[in-house]
C-alpha positions in Angstrom: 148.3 35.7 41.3 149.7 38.7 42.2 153.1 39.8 44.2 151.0 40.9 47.6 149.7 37.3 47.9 152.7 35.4 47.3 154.2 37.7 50.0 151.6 37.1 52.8 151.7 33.3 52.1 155.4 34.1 53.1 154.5 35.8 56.0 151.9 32.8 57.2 154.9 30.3 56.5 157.5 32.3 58.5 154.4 32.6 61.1 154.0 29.1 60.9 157.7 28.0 61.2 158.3 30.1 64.1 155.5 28.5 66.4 156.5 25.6 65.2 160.2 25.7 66.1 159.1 27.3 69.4 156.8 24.4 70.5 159.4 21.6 69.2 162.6 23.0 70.2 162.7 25.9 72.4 160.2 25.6 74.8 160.8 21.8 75.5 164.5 22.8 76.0 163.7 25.7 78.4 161.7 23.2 80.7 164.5 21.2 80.6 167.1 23.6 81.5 164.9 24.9 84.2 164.3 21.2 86.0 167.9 20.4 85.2 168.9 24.0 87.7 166.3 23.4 89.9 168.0 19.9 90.8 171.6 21.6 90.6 170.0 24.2 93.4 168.9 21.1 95.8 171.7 19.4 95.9 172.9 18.4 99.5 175.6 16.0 100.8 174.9 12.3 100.3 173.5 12.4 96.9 174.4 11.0 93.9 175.7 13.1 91.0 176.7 12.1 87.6 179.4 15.0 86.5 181.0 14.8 82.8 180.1 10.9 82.7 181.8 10.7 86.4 179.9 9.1 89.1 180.2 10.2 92.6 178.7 11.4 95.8 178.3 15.0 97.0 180.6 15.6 99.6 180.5 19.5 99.9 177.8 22.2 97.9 179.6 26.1 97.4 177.9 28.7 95.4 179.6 28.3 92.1 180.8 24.6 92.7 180.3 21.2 94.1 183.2 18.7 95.5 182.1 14.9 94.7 183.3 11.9 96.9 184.8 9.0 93.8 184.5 5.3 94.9 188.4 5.2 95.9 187.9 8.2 98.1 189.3 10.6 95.7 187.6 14.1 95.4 187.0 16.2 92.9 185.6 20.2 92.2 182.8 20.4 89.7 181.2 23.4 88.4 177.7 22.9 89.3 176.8 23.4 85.2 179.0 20.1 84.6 176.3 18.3 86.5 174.2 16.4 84.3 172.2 13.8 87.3 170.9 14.5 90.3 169.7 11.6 92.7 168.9 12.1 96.0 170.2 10.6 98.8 168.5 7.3 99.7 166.5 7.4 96.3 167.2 4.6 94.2 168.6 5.6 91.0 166.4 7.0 87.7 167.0 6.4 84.8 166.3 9.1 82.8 
């Protein structure tokens, strides 16, 4: 064996690990990321968010942020990126 074949097995296994680590990690992630903004985006009033483990229901969408309704009628300002559930109004709840 020579030093030019040891270095294009190198090359195959770097080859190999990258598409691997694409298809397992990053891709599935970006699909994720993607659905997840694409329910932040459709967000309305009525619907049923889960915002750092905090339950609530969307009482007003701004750009940047989202004001939830709380069970005792308290309300609280969320960035939209601390969303983590979107259920629609008059869906039953996912489980996801």
């Amino acid at each position: 064996m020579d030093s030019s074949s040891g270095f294009s097995q190198m090359i195959i296994l770097m080859i190999a690990m990258f598409v691997f680590f694409y298809f397992i990690l990053y891709r599935p992630e970006k699909k994720r990321r993607q659905r997840m903004d694409e329910e932040r985006s459709s967000m309305k009033k009525g619907d049923q968010v889960v915002a750092m483990g905090i339950l609530g229901t969307v009482d007003t969408v701004k750009e940047k942020t989202v004001i939830v309704s709380m069970v005792d009628g308290a309300k609280i300002e969320f960035l939209k990126a601390a969303v983590t559930s979107v259920d629609p109004a008059g869906s039953t709840p996912s489980k996801k």
